[in-house]
C-alpha positions in Angstrom: 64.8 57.5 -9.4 65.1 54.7 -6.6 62.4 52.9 -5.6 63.9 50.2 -3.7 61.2 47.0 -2.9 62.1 45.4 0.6 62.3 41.1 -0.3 59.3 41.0 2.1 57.1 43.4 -0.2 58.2 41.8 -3.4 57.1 38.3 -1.5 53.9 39.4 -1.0 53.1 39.9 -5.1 52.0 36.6 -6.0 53.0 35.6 -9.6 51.8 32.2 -10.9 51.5 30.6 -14.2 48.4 30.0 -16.1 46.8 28.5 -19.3 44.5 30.4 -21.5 41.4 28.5 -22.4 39.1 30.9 -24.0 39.3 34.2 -25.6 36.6 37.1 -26.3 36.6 40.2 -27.9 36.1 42.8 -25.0 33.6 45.0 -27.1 32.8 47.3 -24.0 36.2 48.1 -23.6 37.4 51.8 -24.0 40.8 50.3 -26.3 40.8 47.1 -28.1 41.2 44.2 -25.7 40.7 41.2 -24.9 38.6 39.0 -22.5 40.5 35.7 -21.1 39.9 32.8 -18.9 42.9 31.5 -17.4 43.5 28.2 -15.8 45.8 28.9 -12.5 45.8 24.4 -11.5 43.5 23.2 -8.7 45.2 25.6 -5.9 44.0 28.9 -7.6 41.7 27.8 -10.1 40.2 29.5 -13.2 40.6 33.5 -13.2 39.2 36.0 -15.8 41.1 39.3 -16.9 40.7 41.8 -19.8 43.9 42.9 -21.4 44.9 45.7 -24.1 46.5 42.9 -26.2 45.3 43.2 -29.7 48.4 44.6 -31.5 50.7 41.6 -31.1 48.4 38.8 -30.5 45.1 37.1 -32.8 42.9 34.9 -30.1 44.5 31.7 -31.7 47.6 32.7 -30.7 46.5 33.2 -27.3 44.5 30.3 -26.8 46.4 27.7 -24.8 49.2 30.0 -24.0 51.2 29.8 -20.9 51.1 32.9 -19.6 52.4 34.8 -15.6 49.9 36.7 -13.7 49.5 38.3 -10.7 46.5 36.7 -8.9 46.4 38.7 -5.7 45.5 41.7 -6.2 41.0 43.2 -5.5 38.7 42.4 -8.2 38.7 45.0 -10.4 35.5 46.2 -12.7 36.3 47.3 -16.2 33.3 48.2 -18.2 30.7 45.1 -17.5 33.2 42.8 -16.8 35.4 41.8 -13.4 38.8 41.4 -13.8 40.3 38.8 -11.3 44.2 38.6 -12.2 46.7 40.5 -14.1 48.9 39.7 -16.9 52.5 40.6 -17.1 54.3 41.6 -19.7 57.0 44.1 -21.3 55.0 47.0 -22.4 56.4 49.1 -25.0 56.1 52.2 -27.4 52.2 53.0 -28.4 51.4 50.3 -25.3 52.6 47.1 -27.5 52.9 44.2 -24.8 54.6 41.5 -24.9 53.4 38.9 -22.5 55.8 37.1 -20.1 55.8 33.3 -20.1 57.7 30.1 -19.4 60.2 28.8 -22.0 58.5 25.4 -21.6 55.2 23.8 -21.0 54.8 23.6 -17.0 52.2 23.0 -14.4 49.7 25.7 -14.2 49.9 27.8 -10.8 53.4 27.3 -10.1 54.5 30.2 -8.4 56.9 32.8 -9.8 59.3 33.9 -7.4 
């Protein structure tokens, strides 16, 4: 199936990288997730998300992890909480995700591109 992206639709996704600082368990959620706080630098800021993470990843190995995340998409509401981002990652059989990230420790909100 093609489903060919023109460059300026795939310019409009904007992709940055991020540091976790804290991790909750999402309780409320409908699967096992998480709750994050991510640091996007000065430009974007600090963004929250809730991610179905909890198969590969404890919170310590999250916590101060450089992650990618989409940052412009709506707000979106999931249970009692507002998620502001998405993470991006390789999803694979039974939904195990494996988070994309930069080889090496970088400035947080540099844009992916």
């Amino acid at each position: 199936m093609e489903n060919n992206l023109t460059w300026q639709e795939f310019e409009r996704v904007s992709m940055h990288v991020g540091t976790i600082v804290e991790v909750n368990d999402f309780l409320e959620a409908r699967k096992s997730a998480y709750q994050l706080t991510i640091d996007f630098g000065e430009t974007i800021g600090i963004r929250k998300t809730s991610a179905q993470i909890t198969k590969r990843y404890s919170k310590a190995d999250l916590l101060q992890r450089q992650i990618v995340a989409v940052v412009n998409f709506p707000k979106k509401q999931i249970a009692n909480f507002m998620s502001e981002c998405l993470l991006l990652g390789a999803v694979g059989e039974e939904e195990d995700v494996v988070l994309l990230a930069p080889d090496f420790k970088i400035e947080n909100g540099l844009r992916i591109g």
